[in-house]
C-alpha positions as CSV (number, residue, x, y, z in Angstrom):
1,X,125.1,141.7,125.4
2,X,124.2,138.3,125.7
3,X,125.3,136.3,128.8
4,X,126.5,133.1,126.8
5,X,128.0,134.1,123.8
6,X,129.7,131.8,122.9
7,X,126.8,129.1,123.4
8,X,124.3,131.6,121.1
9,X,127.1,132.1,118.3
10,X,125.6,131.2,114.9
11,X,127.5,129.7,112.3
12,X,127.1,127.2,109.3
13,X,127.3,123.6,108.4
14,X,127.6,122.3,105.4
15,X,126.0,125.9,103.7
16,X,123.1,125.5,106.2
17,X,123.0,128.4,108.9
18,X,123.0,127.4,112.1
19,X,121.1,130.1,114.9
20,X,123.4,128.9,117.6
21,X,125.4,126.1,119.1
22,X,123.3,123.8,120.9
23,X,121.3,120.8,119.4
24,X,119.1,118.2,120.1
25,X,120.4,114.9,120.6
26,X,118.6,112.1,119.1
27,X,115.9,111.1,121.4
28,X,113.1,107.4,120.7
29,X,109.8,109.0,121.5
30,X,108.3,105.9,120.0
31,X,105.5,109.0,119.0
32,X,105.4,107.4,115.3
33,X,102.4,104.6,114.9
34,X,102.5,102.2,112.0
35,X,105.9,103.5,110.4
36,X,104.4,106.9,109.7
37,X,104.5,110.2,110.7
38,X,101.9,111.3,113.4
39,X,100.6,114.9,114.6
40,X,102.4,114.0,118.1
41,X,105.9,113.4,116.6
42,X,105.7,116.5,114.4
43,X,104.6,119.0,117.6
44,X,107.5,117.5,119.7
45,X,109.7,118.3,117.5
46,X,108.1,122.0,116.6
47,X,108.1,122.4,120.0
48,X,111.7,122.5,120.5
49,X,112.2,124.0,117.4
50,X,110.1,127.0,118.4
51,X,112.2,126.6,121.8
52,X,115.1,128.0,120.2
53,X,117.6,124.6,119.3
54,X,119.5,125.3,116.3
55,X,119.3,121.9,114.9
56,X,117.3,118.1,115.7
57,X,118.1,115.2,114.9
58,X,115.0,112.2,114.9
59,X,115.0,109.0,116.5
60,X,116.0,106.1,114.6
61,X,114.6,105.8,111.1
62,X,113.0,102.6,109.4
63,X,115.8,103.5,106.3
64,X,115.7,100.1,104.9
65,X,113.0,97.3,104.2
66,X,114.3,95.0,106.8
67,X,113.5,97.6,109.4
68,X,110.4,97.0,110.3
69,X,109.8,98.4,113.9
70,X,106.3,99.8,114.3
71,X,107.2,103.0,115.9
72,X,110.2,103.9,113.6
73,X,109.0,106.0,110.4
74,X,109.4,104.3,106.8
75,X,111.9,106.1,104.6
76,X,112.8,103.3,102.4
77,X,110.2,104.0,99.7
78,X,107.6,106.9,99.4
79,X,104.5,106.1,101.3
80,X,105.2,108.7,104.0
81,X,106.4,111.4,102.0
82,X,103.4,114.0,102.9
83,X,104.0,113.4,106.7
84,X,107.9,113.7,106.3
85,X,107.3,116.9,104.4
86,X,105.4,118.3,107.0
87,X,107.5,117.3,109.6
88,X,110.2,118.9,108.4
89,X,108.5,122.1,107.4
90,X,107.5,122.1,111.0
91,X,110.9,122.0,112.3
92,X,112.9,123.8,109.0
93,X,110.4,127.0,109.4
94,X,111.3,128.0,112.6
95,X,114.5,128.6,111.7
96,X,115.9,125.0,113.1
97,X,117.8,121.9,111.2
98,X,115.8,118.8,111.3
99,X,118.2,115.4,110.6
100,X,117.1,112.2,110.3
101,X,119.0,109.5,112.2
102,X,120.7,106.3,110.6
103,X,120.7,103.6,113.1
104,X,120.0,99.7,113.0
105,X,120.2,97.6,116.6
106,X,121.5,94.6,114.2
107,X,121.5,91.9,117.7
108,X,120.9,94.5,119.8
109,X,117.6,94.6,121.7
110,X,116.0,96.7,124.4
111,X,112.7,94.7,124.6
112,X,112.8,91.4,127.1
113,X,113.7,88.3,124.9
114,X,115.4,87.8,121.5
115,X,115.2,89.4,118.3
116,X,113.0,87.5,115.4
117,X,115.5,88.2,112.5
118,X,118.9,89.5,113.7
119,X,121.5,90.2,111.3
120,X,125.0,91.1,112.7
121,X,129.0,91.4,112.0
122,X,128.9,88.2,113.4
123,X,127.4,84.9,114.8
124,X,128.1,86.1,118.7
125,X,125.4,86.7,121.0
126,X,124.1,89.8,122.1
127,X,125.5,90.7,125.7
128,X,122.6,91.7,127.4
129,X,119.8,89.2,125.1
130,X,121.7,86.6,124.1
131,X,119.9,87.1,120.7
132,X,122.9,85.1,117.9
133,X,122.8,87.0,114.2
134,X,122.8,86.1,110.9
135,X,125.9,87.3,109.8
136,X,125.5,90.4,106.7
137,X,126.5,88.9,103.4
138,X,128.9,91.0,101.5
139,X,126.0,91.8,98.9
140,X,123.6,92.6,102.2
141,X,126.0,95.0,103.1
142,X,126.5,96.8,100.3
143,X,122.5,97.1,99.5
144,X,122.0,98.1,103.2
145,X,124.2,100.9,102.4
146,X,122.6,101.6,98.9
147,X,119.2,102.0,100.9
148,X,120.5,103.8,103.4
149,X,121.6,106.4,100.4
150,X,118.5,106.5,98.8
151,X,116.3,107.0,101.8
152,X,118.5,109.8,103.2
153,X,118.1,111.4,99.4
154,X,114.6,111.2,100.0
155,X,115.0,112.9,103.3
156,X,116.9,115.8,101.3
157,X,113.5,116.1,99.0
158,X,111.1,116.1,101.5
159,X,113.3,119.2,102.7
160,X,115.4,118.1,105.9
161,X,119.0,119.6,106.3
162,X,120.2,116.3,106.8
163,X,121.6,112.7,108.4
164,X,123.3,111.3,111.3
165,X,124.9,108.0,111.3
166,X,124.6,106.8,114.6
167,X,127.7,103.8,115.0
168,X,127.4,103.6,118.9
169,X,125.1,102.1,121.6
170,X,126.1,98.1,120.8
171,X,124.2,98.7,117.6
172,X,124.7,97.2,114.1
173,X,127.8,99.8,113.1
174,X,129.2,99.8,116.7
175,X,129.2,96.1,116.0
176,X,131.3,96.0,112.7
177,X,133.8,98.9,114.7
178,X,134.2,96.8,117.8
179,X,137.0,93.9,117.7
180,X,134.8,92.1,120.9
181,X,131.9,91.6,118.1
182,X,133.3,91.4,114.7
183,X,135.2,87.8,114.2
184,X,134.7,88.4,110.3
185,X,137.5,87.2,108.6
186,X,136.3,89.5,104.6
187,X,136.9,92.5,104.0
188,X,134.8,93.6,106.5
189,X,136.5,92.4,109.5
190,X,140.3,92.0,111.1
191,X,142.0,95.1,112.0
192,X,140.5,98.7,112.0
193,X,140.6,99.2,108.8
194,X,138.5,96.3,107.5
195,X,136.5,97.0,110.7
196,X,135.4,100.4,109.8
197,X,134.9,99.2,105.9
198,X,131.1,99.3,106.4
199,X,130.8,102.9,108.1
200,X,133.7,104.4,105.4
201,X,131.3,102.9,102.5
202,X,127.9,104.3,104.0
203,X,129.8,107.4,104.4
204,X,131.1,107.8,101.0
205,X,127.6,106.5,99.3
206,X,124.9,108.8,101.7
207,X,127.5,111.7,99.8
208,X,127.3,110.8,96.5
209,X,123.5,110.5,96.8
210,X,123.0,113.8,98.9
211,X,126.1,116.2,97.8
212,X,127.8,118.6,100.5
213,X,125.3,120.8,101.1
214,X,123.3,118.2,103.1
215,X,124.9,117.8,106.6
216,X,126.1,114.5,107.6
217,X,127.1,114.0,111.3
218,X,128.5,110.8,112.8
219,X,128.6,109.3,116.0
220,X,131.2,106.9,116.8
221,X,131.9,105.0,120.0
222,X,134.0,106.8,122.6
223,X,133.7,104.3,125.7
224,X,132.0,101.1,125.4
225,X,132.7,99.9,128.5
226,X,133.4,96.7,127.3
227,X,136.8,94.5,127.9
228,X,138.1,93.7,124.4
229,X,135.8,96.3,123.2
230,X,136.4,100.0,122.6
231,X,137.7,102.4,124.7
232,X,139.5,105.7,124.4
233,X,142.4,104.1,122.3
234,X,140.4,102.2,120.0
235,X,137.5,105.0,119.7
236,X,140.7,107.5,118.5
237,X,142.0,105.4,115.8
238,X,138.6,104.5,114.6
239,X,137.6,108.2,114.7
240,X,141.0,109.1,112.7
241,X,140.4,106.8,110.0
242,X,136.8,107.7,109.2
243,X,137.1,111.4,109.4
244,X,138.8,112.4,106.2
245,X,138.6,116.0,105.1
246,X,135.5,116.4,104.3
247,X,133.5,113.0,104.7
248,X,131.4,114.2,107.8
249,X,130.5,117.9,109.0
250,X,130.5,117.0,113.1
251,X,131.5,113.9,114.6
252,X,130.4,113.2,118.8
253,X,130.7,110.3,121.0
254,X,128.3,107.6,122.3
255,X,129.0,105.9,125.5
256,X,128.3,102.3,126.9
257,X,126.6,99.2,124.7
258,X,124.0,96.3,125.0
259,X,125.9,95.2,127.8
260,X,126.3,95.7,131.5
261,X,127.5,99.1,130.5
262,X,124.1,99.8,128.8
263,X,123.7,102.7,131.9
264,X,126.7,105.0,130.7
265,X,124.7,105.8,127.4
266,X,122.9,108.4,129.7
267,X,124.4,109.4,132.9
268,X,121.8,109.8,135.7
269,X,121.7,111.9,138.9
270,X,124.8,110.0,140.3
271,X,127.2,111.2,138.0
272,X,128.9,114.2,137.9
273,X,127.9,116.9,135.3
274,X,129.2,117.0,131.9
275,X,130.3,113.0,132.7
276,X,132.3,112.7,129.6
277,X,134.4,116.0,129.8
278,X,137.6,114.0,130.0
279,X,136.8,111.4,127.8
280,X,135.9,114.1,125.1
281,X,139.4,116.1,125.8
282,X,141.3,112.6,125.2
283,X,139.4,112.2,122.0
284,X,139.5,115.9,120.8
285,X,143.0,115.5,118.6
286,X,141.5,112.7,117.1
287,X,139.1,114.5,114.9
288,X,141.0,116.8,113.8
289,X,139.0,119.8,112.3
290,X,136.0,118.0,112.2
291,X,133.8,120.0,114.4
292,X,132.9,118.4,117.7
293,X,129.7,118.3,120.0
294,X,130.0,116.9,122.9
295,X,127.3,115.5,124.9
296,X,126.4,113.9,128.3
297,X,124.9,115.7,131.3
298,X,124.8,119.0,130.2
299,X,122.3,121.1,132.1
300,X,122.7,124.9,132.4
301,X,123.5,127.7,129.8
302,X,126.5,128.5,131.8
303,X,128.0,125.0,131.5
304,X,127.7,125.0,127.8
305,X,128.9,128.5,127.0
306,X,132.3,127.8,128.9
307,X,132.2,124.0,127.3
308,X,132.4,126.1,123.7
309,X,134.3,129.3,125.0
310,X,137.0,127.1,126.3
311,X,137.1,125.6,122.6
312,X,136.5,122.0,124.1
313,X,134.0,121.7,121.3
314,X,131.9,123.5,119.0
315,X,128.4,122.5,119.5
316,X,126.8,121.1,122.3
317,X,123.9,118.5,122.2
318,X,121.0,118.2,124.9
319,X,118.8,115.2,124.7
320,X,117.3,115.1,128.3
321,X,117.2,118.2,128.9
322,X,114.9,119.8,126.4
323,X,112.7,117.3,127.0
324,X,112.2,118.6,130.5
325,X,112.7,122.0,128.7
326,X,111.7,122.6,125.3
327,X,112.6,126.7,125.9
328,X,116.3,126.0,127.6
329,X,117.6,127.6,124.4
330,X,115.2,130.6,124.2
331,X,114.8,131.1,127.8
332,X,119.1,131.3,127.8
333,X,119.1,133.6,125.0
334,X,116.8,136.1,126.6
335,X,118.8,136.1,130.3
336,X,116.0,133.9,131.9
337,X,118.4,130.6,133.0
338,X,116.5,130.8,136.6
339,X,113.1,129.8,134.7
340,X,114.4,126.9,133.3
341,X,112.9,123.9,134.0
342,X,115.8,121.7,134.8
343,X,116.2,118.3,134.0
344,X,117.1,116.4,136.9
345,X,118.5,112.7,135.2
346,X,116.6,110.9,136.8
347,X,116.0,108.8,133.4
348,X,112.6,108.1,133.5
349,X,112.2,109.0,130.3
350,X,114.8,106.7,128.7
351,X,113.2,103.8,131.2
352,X,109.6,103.8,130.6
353,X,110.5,103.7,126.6
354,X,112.9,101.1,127.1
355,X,111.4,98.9,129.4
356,X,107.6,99.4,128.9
357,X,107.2,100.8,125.5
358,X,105.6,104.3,126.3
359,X,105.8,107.0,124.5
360,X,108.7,109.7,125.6
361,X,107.7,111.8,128.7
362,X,108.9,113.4,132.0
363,X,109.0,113.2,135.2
364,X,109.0,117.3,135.3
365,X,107.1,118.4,132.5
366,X,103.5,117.2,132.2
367,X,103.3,118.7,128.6
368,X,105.4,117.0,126.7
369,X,104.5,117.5,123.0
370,X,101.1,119.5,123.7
371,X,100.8,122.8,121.8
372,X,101.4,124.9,124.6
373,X,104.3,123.1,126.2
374,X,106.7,125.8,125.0
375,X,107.4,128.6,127.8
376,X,104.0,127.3,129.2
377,X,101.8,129.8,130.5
378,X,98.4,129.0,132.1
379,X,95.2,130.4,130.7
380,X,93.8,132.6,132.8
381,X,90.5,131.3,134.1
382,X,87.3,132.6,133.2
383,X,86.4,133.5,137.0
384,X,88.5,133.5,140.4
385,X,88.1,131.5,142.9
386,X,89.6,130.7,146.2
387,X,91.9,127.9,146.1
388,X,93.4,126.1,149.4
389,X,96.5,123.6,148.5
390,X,97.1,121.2,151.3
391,X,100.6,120.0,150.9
392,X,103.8,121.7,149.8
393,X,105.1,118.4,147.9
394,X,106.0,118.5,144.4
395,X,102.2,117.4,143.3
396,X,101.0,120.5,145.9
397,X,103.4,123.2,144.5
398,X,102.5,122.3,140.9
399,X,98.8,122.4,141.1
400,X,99.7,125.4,143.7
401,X,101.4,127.8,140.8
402,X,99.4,126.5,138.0
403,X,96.4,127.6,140.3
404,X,97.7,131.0,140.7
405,X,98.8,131.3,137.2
406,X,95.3,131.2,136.3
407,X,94.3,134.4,138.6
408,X,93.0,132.2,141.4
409,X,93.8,133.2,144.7
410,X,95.9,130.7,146.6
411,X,96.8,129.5,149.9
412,X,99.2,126.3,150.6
413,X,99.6,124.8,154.3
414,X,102.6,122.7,155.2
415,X,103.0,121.2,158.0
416,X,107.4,121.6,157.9
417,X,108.8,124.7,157.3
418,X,109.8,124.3,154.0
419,X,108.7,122.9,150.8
420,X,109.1,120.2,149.0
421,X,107.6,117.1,150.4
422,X,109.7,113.5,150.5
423,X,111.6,114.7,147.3
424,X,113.5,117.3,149.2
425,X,114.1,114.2,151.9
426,X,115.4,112.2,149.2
427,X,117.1,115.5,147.0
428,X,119.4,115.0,150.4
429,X,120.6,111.6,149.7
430,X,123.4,110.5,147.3
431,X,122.2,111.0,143.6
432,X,119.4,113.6,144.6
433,X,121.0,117.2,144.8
434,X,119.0,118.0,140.8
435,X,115.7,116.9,142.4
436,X,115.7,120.4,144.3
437,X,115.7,122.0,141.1
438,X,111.9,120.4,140.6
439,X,110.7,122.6,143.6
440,X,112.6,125.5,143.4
441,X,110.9,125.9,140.0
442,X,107.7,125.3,141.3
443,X,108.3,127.7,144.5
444,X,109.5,130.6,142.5
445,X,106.8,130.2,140.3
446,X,104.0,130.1,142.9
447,X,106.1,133.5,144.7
448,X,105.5,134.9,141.2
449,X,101.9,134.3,140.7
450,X,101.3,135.4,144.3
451,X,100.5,132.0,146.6
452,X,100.7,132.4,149.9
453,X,102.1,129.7,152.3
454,X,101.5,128.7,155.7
455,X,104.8,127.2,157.1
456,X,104.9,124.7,159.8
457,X,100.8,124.4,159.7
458,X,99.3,120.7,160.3
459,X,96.0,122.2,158.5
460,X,92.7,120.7,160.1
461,X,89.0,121.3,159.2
462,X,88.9,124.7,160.7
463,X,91.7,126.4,159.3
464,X,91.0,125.1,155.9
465,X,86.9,126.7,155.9
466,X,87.8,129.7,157.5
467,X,89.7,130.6,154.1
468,X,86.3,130.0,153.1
469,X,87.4,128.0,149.6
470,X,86.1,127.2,146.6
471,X,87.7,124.6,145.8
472,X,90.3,122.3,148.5
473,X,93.3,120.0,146.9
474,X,94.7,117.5,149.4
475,X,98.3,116.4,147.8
476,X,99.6,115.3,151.6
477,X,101.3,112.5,150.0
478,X,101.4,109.0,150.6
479,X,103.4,106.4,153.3
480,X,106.8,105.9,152.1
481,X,107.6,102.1,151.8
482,X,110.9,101.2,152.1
483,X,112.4,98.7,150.5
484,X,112.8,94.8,151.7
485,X,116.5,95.0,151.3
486,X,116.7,97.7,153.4
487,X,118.4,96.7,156.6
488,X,116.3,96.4,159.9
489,X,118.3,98.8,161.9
490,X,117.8,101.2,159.2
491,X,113.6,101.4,159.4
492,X,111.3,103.1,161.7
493,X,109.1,100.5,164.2
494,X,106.4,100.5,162.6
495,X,107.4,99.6,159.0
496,X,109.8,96.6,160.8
497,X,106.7,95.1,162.8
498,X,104.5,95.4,159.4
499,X,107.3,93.4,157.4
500,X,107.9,91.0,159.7
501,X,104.3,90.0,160.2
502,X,103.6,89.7,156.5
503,X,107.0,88.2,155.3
504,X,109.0,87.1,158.3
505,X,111.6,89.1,158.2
């Protein structure tokens, strides 16, 4: 019997059979080069596909000509049809959903500066940029819409299962919906239901183009976070007017927008678990029979099952956390939740994107999109050798199991009594309990593969040769510097006599 049934229940959507509850939130890997489709995009995908999600949907999609982002794949005409066929054969044959996401930043920008060409629901700056828009013409609007349509049709040939319309974020939809960014005075503007005009239309024409038997999901603003925006109230009426019987088959909820809320789109390590719960539970009536996922912090098997058990929604989506974890979904189904690889929101991977334009990794998983990231095993080596580990930090314990994973025998020295390094220091601080979760993986995989450990050892030359190794890794780690707004009371001696030498402090 399995241990999260209600999590592992399949069902359908829109005719499509689902394998289980639990999907993959949109995540920007900024893996696609020169609007197309590349080999790295397709495996991270397969990857958690292969993990055991039941459905994906992409990053943002370049679904009209005026989307011209270099990393965002071209579905406007038919130039990448091959590579969007064999991406979603690489996802749809392993028994998963693959959904391409609807999504324009209009004034919104993540990059430092202002946008070249931004278009908008109005001429008001951009929060966090400052960037102004061109306002959308009435015509614009409507031929927006029209190639949204007939680029999600061409999804539906090239064999995905559908399309998400993604309206939150202080993007180009959440900026029609909101009433603090849309001072239009057409059709298109005043009170919700002019506000919503633009979403109801895309709706209505992405269905004529694709028929019901191609899922369309929505996601609509819950919080914004912004006064004069939309909160709770606003997000409910909204919801209630665009989710008429049969328009969308799930609706969720996006947090935050390009303002100073920008940081409750992901909740990190000082937030509590499933952040939005309560948010969710307000909105729930609102949707009516529209199946809901909810999303936000959702880390363990157990937490989802009694999320969907509890009939707080039907599906759950996991961005983060099948990043760290491609097999969360496998690994649950087949009673192995301790060898998960937890995701510990820290948001690296939303940061580095965001701020410095790398492609989508982790701060604990090294293999992001490599062929064998799923359930990762190491090769065994070709001959054993005697391996000493010098530090029981995160960068020891990793090379430490990996090591003995291969068949080589392995001994790590610490010089505490536990392990762990500075990250079980700072896994004690406010915002740090997931951290532990790092080297508690790492430590029961080392126990598996057989490492021995040398507690409370401050390893020298001797000890280390008298092992009599073939190969010696030092991963001591490195002087922790704190920071200059730390106050003085608050460092050790030496650190205060260093800073106050080289800036005066």
């Amino acid at each position: 019997m399995s241990l999260y049934p209600s999590l592992l229940s399949p069902c359908t959507l829109a005719g499509k059979r689902l394998r289980n509850r639990l999907m993959h939130a949109s995540m920007t890997t900024l893996m696609g080069k020169d609007q197309r489709v590349t080999d790295g995009l397709i495996q991270y995908h397969a990857n958690r596909a292969q993990g055991g999600a039941a459905m994906i949907v992409t990053e943002p999609l370049a679904m009209a000509p005026h989307q011209k982002t270099n990393y965002k794949v071209r579905v406007w005409n038919d130039d990448n049809l091959d590579g969007l066929k064999r991406w979603a054969d690489a996802v749809e044959s392993k028994d998963c959903r693959l959904l391409g996401q609807i999504q324009d930043p209009g004034r919104g920008r993540h990059s430092p500066g202002r946008s070249a060409e931004p278009v908008g629901a109005s001429a008001l700056p951009d929060d966090l940029s400052g960037t102004v828009p061109r306002p959308l013409t009435i015509d614009e609007i409507r031929r927006m819409n029209d190639d949204f349509a007939q680029s999600a049709a061409r999804l539906k040939r090239c064999g995905f299962s559908g399309v998400e319309i993604s309206c939150g974020h202080g993007h180009l939809f959440h900026q029609f919906l909101s009433p603090w960014s849309n001072a239009r005075d057409d059709q298109y503007g005043g009170d919700a239901t002019g506000r919503t005009r633009l979403v109801e239309e895309m709706i209505a024409a992405v269905r004529a183009a694709c028929g019901n038997d191609f899922i369309l999901g929505l996601k609509l603003p819950g919080d914004d976070g912004v006064l004069g925006g939309i909160g709770p109230e606003e997000a409910a009426r909204i919801a209630s007017l665009l989710l008429a019987p049969g328009t969308s088959d799930y609706i969720t909820f996006a947090q935050g927008s390009h303002a100073r809320s920008l940081e409750m789109h992901v909740p990190d390590d000082h937030e509590p678990r499933i952040a939005y719960r309560e948010l969710f539970r307000k909105l729930r009536p609102a949707v009516g029979k529209t199946p809901l996922m909810l999303l936000g912090r959702i880390t363990d098997p157990a937490e989802a099952d009694a999320l969907i058990a509890g009939g707080e929604a039907e599906f759950v989506q996991l961005g983060r956390a099948l990043v760290t974890d491609p097999a969360w979904p496998m690994k649950a189904e087949q009673g192995r939740a301790r060898d998960i690889r937890y995701c510990v929101s820290c948001n690296n991977c939303w940061y580095m994107g965001a701020a410095y334009g790398q492609s989508l990794s982790c701060d604990n998983n090294p293999r992001v999109a490599m062929v064998d990231e799923v359930d990762y095993k190491p090769p065994r080596a070709a001959a054993k050798k005697r391996v000493v580990v010098v530090g029981a930090g995160v960068a020891g314990m990793e090379t430490a199991w990996t090591a003995a994973a291969r068949g080589h025998e392995v001994t790590v020295f610490s010089a505490s009594g536990d392990i762990g390094g500075k990250a079980r220091l700072r896994a004690q601080l406010p915002g740090g309990e997931a951290l532990s979760s790092v080297y508690d993986y790492q430590h029961a995989e080392a126990l598996r593969a057989g490492v021995r450990f040398e507690f409370g050892k401050q390893a020298n030359a001797e000890d280390v040769l008298a092992l009599k190794p073939d190969q010696v890794i030092l991963a001591t780690g490195a002087d922790m510097i704190p920071p200059r707004w730390l106050p003085i009371e608050a460092r050790s001696e030496e650190h205060t006599s260093e800073l106050q030498s080289r800036f005066g402090i």
